[in-house]
PDB file of the backbone (N, CA, C, O) and the ligand in Angstrom, with CONECT records:
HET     ZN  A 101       1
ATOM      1  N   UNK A   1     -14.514 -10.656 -23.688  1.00  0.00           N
ATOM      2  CA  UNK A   1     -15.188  -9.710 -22.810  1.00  0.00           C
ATOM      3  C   UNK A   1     -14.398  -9.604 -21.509  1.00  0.00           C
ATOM      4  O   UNK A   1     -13.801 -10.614 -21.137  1.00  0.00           O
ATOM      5  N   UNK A   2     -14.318  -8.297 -20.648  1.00  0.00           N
ATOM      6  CA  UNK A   2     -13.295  -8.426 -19.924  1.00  0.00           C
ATOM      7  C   UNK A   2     -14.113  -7.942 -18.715  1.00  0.00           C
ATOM      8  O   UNK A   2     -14.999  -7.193 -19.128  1.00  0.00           O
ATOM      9  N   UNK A   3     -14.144  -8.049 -17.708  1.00  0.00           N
ATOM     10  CA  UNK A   3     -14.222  -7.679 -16.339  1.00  0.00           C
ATOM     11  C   UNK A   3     -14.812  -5.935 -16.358  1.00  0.00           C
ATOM     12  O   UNK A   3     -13.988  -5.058 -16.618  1.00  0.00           O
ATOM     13  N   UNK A   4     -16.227  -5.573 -16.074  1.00  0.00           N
ATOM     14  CA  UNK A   4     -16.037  -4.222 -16.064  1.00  0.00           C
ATOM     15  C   UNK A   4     -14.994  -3.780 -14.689  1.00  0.00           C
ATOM     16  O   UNK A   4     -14.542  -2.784 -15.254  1.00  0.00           O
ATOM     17  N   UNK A   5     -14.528  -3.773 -13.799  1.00  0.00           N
ATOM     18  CA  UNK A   5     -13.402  -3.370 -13.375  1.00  0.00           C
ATOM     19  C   UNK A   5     -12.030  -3.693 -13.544  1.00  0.00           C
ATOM     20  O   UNK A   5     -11.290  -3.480 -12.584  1.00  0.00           O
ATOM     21  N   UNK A   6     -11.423  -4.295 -14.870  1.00  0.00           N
ATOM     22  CA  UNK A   6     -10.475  -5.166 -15.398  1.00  0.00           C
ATOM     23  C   UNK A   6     -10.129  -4.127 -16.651  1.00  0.00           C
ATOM     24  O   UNK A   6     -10.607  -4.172 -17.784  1.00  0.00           O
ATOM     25  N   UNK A   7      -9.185  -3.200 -16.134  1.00  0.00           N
ATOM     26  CA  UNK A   7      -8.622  -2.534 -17.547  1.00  0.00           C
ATOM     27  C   UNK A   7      -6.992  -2.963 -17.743  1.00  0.00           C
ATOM     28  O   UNK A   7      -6.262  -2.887 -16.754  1.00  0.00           O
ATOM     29  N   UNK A   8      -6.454  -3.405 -19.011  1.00  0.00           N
ATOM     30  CA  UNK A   8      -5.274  -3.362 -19.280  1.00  0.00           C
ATOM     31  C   UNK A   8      -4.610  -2.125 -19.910  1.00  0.00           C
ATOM     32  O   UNK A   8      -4.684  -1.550 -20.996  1.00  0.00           O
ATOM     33  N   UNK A   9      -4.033  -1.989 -18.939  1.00  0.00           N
ATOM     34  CA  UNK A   9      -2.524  -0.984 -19.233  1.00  0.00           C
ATOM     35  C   UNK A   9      -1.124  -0.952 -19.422  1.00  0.00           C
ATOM     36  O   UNK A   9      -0.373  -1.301 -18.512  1.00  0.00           O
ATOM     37  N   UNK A  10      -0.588  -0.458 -20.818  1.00  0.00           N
ATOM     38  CA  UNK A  10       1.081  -0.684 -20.719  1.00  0.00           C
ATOM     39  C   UNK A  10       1.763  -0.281 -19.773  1.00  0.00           C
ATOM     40  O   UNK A  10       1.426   0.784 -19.258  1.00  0.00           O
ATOM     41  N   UNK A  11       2.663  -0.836 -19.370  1.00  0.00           N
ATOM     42  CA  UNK A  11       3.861  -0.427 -18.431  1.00  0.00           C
ATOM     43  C   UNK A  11       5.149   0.285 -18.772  1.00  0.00           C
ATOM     44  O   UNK A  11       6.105  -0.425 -19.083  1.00  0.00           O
ATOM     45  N   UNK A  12       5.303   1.656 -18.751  1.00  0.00           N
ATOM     46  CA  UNK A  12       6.029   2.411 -19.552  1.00  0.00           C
ATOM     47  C   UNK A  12       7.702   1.810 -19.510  1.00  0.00           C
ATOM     48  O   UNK A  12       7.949   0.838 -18.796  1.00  0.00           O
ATOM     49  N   UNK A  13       8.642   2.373 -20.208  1.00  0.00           N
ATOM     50  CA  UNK A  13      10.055   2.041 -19.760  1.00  0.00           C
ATOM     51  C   UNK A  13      10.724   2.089 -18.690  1.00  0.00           C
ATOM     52  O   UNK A  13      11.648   1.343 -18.369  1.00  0.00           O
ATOM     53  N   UNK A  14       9.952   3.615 -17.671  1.00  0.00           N
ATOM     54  CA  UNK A  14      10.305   3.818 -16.249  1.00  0.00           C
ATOM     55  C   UNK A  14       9.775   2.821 -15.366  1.00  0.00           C
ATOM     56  O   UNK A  14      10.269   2.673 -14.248  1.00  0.00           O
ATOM     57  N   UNK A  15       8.592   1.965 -15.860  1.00  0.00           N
ATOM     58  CA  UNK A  15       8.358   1.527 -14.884  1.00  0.00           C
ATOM     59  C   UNK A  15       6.690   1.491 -13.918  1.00  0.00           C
ATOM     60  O   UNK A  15       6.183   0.951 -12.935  1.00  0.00           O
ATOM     61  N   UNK A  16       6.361   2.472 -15.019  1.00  0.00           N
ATOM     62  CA  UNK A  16       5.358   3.233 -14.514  1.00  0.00           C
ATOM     63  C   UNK A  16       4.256   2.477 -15.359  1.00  0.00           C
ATOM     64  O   UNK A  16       4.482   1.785 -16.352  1.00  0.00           O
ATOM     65  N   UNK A  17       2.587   2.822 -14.589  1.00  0.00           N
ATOM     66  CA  UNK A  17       1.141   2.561 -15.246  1.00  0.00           C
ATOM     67  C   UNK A  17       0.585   3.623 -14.549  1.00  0.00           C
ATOM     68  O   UNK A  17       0.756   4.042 -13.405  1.00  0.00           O
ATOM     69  N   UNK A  18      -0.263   4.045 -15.672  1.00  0.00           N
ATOM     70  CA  UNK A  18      -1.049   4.817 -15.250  1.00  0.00           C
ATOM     71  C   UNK A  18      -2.439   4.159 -14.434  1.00  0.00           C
ATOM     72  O   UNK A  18      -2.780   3.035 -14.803  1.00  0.00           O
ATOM     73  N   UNK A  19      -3.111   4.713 -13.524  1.00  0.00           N
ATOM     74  CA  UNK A  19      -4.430   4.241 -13.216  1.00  0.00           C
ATOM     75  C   UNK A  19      -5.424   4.943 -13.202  1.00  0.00           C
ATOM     76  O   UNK A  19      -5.492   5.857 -12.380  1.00  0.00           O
ATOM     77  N   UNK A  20      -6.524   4.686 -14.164  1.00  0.00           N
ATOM     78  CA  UNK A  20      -7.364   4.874 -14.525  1.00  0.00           C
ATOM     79  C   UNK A  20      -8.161   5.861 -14.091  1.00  0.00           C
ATOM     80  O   UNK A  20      -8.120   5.876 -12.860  1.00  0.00           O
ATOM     81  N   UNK A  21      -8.821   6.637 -14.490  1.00  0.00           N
ATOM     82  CA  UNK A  21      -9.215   8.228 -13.381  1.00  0.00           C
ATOM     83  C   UNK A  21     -10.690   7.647 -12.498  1.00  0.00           C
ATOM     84  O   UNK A  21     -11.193   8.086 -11.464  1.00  0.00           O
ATOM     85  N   UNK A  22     -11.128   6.444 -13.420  1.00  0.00           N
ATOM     86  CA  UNK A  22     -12.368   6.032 -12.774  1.00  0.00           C
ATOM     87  C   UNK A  22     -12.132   5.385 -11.623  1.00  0.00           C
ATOM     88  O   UNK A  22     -12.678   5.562 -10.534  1.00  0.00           O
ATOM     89  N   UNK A  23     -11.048   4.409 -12.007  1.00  0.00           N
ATOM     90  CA  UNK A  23     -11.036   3.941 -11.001  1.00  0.00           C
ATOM     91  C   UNK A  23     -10.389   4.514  -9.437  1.00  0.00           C
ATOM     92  O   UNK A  23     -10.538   4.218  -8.252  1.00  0.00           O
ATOM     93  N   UNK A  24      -9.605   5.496 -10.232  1.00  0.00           N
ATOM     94  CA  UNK A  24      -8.629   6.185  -8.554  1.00  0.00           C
ATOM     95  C   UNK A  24     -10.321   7.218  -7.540  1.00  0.00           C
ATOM     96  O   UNK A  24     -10.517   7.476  -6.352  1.00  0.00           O
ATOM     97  N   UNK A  25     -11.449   7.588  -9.299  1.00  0.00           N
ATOM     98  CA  UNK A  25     -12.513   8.664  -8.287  1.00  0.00           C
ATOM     99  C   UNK A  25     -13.585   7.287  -7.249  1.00  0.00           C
ATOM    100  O   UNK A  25     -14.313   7.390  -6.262  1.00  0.00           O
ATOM    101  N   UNK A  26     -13.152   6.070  -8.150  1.00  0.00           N
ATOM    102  CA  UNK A  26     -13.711   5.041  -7.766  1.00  0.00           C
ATOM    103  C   UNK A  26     -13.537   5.120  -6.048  1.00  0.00           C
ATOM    104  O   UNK A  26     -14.476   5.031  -5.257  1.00  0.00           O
ATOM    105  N   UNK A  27     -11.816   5.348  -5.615  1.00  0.00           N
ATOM    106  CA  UNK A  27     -11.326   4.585  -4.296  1.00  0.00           C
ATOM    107  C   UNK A  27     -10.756   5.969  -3.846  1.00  0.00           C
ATOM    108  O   UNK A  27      -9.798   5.992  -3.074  1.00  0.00           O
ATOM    109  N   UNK A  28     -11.389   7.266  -4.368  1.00  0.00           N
ATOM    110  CA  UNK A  28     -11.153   8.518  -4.133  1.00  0.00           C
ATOM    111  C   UNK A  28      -9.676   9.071  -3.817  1.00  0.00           C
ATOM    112  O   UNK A  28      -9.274  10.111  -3.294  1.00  0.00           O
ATOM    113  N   UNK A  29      -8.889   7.680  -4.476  1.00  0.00           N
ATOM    114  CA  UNK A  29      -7.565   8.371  -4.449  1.00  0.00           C
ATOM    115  C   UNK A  29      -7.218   9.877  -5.206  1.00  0.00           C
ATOM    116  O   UNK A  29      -7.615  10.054  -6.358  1.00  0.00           O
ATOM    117  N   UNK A  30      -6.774  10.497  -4.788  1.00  0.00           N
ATOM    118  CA  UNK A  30      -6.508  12.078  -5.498  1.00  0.00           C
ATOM    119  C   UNK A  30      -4.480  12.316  -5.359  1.00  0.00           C
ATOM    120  O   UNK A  30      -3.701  11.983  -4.465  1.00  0.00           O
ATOM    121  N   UNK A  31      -4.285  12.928  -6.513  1.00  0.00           N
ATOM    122  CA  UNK A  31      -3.449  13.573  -6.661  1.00  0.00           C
ATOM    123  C   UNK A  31      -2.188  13.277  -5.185  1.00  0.00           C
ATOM    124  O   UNK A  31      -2.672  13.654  -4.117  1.00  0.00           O
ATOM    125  N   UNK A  32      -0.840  12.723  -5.070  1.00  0.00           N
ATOM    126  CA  UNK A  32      -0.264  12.339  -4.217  1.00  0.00           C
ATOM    127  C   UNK A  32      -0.504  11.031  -2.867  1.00  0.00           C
ATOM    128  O   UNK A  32       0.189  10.738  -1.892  1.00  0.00           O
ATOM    129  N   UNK A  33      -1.708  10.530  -3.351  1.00  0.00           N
ATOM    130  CA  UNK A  33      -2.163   9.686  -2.360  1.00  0.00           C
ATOM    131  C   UNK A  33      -0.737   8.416  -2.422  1.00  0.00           C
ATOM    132  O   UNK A  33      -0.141   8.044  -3.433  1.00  0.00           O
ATOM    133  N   UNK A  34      -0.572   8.105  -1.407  1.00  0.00           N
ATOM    134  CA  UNK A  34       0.380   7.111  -1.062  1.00  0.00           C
ATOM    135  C   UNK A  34       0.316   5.967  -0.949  1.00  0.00           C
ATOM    136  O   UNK A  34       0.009   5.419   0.109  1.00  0.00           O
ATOM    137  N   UNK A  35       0.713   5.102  -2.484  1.00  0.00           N
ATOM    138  CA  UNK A  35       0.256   3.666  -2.377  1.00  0.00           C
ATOM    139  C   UNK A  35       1.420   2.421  -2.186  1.00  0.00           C
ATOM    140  O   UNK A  35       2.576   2.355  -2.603  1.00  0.00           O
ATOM    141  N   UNK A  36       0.686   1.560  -1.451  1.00  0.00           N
ATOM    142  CA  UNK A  36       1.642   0.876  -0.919  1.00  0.00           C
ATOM    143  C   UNK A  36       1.825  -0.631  -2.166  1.00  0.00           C
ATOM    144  O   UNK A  36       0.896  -1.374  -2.481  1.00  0.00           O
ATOM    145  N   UNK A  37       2.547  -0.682  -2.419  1.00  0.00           N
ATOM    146  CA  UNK A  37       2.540  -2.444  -3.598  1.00  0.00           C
ATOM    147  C   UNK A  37       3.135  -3.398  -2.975  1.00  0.00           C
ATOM    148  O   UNK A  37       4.145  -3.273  -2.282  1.00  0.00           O
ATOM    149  N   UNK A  38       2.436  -4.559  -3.229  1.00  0.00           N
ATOM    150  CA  UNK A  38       3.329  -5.722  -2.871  1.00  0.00           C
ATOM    151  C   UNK A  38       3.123  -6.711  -3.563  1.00  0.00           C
ATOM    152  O   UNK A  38       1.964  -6.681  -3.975  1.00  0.00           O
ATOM    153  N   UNK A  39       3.755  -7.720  -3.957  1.00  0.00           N
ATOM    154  CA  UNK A  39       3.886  -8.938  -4.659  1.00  0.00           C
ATOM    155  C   UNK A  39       3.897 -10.161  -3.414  1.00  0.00           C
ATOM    156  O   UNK A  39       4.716 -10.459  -2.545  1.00  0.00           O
ATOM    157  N   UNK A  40       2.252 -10.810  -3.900  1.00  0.00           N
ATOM    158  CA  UNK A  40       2.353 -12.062  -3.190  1.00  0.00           C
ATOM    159  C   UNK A  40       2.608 -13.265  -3.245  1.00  0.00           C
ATOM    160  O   UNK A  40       2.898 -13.979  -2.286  1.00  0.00           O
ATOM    161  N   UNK A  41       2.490 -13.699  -4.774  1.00  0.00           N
ATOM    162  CA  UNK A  41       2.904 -14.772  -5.021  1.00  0.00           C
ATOM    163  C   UNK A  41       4.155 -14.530  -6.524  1.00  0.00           C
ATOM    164  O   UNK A  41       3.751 -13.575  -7.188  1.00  0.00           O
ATOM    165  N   UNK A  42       4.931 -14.893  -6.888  1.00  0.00           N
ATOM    166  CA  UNK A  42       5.857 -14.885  -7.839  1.00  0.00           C
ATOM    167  C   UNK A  42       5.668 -14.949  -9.264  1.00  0.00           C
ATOM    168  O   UNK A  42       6.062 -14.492 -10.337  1.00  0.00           O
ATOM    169  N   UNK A  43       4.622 -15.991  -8.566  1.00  0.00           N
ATOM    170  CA  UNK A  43       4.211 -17.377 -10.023  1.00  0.00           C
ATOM    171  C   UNK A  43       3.165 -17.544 -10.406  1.00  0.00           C
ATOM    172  O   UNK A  43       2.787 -18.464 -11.132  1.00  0.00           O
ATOM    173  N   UNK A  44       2.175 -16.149  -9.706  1.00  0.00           N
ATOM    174  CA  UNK A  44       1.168 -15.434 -10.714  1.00  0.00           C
ATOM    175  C   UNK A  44       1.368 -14.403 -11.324  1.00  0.00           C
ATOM    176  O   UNK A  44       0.475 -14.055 -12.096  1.00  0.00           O
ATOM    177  N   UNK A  45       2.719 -13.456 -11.199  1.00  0.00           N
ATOM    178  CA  UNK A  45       2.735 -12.335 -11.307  1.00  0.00           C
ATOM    179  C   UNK A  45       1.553 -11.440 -11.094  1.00  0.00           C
ATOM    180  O   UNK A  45       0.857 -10.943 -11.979  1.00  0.00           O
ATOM    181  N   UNK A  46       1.435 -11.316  -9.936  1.00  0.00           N
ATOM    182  CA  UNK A  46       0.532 -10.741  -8.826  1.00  0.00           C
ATOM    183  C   UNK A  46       0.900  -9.797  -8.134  1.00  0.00           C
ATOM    184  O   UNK A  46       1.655 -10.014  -7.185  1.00  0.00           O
ATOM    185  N   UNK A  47       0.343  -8.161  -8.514  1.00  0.00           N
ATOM    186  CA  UNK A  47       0.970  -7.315  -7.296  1.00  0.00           C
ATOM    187  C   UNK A  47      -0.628  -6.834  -7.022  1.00  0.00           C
ATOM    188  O   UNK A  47      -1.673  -7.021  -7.646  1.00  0.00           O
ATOM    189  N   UNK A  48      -0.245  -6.029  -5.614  1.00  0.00           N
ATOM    190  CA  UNK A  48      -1.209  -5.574  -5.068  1.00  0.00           C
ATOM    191  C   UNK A  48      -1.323  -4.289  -4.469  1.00  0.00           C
ATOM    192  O   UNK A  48      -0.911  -4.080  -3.328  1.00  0.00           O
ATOM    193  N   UNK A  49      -1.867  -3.405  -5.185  1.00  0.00           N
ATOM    194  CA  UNK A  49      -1.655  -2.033  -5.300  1.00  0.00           C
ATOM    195  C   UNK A  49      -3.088  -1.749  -3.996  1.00  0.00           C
ATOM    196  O   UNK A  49      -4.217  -2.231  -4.081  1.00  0.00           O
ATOM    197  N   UNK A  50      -2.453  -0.658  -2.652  1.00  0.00           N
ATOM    198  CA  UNK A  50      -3.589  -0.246  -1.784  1.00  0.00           C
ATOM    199  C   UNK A  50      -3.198   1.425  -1.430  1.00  0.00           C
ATOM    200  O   UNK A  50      -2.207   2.078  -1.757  1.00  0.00           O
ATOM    201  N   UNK A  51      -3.850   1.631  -0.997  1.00  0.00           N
ATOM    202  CA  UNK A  51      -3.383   3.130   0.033  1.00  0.00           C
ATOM    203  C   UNK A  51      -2.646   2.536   1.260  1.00  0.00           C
ATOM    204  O   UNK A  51      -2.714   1.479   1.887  1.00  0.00           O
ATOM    205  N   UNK A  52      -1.884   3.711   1.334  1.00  0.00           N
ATOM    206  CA  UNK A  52      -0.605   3.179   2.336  1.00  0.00           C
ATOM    207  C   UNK A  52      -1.308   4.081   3.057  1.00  0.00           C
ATOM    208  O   UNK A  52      -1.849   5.153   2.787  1.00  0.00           O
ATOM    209  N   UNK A  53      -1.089   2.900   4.808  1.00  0.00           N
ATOM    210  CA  UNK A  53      -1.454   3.495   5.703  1.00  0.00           C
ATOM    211  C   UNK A  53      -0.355   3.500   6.869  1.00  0.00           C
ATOM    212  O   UNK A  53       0.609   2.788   6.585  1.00  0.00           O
ATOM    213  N   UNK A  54      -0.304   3.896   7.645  1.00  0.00           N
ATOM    214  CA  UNK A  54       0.645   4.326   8.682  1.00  0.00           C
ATOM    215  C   UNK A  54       0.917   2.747   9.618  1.00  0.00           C
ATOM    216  O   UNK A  54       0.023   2.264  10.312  1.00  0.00           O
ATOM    217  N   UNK A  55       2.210   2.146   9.480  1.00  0.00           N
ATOM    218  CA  UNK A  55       2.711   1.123   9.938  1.00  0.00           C
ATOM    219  C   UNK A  55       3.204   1.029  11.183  1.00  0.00           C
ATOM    220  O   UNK A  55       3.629   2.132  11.524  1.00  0.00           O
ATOM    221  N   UNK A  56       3.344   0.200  12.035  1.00  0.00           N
ATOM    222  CA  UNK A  56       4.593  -0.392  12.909  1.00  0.00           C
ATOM    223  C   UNK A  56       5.753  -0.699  12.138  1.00  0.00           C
ATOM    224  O   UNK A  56       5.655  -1.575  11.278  1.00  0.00           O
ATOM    225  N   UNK A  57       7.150   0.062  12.368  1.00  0.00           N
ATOM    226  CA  UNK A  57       8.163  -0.225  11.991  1.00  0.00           C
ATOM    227  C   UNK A  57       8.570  -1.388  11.846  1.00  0.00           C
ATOM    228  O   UNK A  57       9.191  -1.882  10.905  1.00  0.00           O
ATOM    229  N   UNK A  58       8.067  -2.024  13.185  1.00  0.00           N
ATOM    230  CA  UNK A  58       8.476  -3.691  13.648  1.00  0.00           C
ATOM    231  C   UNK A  58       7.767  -4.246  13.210  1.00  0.00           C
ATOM    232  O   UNK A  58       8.127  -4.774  12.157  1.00  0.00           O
ATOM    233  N   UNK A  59       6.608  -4.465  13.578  1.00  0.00           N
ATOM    234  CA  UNK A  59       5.743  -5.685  13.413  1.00  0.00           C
ATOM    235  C   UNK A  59       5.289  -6.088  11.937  1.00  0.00           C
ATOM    236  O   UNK A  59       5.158  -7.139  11.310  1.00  0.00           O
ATOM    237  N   UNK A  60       5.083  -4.480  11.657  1.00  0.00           N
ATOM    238  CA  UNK A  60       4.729  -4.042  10.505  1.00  0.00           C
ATOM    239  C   UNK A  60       2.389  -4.233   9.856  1.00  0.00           C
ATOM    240  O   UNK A  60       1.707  -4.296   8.833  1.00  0.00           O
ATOM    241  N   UNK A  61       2.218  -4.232  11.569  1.00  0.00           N
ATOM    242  CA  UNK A  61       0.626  -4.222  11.698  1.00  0.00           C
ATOM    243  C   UNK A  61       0.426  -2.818  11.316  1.00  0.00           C
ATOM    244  O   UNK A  61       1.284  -1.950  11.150  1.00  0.00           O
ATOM    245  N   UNK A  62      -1.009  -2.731  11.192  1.00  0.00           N
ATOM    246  CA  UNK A  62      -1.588  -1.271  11.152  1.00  0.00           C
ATOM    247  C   UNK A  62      -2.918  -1.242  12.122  1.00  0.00           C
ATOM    248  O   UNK A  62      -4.097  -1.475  11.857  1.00  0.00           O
ATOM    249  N   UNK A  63      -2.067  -0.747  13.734  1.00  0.00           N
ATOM    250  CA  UNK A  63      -2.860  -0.755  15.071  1.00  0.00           C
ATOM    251  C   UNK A  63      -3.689   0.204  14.746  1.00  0.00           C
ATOM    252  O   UNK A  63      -3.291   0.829  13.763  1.00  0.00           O
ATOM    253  N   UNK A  64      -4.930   0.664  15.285  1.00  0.00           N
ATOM    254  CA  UNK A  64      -6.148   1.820  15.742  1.00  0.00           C
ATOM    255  C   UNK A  64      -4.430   3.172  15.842  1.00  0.00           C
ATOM    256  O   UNK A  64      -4.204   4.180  15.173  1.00  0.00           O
ATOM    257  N   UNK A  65      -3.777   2.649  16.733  1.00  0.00           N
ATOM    258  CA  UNK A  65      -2.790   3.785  17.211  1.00  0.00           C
ATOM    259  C   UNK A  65      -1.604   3.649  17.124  1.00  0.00           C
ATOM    260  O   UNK A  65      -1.292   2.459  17.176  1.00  0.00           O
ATOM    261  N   UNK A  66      -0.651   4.422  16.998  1.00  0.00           N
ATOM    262  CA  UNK A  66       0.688   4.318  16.358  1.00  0.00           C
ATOM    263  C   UNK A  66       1.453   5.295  17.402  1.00  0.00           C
ATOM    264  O   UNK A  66       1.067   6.399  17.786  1.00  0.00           O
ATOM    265  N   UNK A  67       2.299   4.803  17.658  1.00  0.00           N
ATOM    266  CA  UNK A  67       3.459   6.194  18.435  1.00  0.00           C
ATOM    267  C   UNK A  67       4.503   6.967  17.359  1.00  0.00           C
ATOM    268  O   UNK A  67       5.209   6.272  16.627  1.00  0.00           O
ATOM    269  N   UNK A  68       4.552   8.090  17.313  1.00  0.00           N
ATOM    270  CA  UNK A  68       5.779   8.066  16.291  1.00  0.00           C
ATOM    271  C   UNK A  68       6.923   8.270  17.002  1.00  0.00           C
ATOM    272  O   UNK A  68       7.087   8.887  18.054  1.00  0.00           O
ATOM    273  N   UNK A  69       8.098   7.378  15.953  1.00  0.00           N
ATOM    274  CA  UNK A  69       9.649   7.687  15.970  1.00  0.00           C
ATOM    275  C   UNK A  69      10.240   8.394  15.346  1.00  0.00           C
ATOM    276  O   UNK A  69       9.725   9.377  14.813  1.00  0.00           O
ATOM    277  N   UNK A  70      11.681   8.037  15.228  1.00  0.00           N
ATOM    278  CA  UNK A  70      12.601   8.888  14.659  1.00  0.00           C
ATOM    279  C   UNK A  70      11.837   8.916  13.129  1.00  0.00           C
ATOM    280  O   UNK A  70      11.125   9.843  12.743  1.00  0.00           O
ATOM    281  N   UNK A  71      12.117   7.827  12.444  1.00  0.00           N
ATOM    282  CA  UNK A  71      11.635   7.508  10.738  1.00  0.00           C
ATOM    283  C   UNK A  71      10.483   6.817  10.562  1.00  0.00           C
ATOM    284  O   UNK A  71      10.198   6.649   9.376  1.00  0.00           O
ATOM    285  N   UNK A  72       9.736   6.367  11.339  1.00  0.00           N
ATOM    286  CA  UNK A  72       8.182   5.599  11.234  1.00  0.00           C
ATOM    287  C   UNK A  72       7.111   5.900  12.927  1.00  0.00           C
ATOM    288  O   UNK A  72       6.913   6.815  13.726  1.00  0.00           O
ATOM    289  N   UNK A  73       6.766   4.730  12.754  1.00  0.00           N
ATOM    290  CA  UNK A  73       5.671   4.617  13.823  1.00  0.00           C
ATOM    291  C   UNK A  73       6.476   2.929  14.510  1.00  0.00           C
ATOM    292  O   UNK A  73       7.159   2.010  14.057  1.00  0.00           O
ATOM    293  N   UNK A  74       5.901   3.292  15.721  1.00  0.00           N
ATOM    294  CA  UNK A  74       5.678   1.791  17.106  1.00  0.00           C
ATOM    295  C   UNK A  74       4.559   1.595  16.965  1.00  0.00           C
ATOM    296  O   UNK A  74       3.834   2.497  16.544  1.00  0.00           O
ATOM    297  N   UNK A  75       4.078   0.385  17.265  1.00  0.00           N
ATOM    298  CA  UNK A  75       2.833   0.167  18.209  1.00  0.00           C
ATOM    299  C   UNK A  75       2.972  -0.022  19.660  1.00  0.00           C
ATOM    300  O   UNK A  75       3.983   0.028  20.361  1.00  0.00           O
ATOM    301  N   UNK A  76       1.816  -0.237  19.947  1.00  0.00           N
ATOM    302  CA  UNK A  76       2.041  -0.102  21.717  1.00  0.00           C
ATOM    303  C   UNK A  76       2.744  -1.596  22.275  1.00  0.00           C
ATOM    304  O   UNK A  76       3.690  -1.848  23.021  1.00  0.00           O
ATOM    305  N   UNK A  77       1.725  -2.467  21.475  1.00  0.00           N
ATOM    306  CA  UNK A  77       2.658  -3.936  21.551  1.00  0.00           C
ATOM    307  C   UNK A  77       4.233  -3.745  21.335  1.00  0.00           C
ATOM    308  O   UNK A  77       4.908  -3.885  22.355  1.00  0.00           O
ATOM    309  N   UNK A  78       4.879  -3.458  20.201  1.00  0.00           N
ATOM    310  CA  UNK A  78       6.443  -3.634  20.271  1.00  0.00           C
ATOM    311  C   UNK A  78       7.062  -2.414  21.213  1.00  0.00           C
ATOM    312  O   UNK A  78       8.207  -2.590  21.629  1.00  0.00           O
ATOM    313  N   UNK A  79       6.640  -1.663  21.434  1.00  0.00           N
ATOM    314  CA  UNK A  79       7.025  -0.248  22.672  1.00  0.00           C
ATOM    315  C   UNK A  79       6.912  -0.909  23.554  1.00  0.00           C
ATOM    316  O   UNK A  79       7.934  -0.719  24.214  1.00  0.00           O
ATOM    317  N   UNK A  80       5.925  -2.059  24.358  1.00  0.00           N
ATOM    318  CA  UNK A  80       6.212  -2.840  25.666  1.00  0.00           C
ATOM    319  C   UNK A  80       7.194  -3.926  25.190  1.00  0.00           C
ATOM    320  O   UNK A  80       8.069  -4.165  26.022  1.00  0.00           O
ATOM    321  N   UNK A  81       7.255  -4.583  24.146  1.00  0.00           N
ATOM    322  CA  UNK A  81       8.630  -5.688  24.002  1.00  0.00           C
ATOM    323  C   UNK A  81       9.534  -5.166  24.322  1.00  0.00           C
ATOM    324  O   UNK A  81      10.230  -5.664  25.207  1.00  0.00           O
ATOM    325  N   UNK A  82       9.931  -3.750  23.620  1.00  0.00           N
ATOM    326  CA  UNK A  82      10.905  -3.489  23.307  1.00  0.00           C
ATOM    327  C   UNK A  82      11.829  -2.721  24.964  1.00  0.00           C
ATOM    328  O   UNK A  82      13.049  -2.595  25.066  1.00  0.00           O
ATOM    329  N   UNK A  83      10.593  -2.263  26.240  1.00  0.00           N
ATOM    330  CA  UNK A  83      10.731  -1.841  27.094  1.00  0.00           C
ATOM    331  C   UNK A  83      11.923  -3.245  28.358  1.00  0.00           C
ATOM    332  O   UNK A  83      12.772  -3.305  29.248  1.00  0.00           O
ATOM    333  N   UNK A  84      11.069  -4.024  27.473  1.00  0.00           N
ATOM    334  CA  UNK A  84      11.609  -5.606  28.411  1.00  0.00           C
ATOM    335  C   UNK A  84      12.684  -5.756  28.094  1.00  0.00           C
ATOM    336  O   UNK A  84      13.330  -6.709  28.531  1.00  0.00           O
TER     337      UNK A  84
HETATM  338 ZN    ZN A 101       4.427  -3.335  16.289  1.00  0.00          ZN2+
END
């Protein structure tokens, strides 16, 4: 018996999985939404699939507010480091 939010899916040759339509109307992801992955531990084979949200280049936090740059965002914290 498996987890009702626990579906297994193949991982195509590209690379790719599909995700589930329930679950994307679940987290109202739609069509181009921008997800961010990361792998936290190695030696669970563990990734962690979210909506990507708008970063600090540097710090790499996600402040209330962001300045933009040339290719990303500052926060206000590294915009005063970076002033010093
Ligand atoms: Zn920052």
């Amino acid at each position: 018996m498996s987890k009702p939010n626990m579906q297994i899916r193949p991982l195509d040759d590209l690379g790719r999985i599909v995700i589930p339509g329930d679950m994307r109307e679940l987290l109202g992801w739609k069509s181009g939404v921008r997800l961010e992955l990361s792998v936290g531990d190695t030696d669970s084979q563990f990734i962690t699939i979210r909506e990507a949200h708008p970063r600090c280049s540097l710090c790499w936090k996600e402040p209330e507010e962001l300045l933009p740059v040339a290719n990303g965002f500052v926060c206000g914290q590294c915009k005063e480091s970076i002033k010093k």
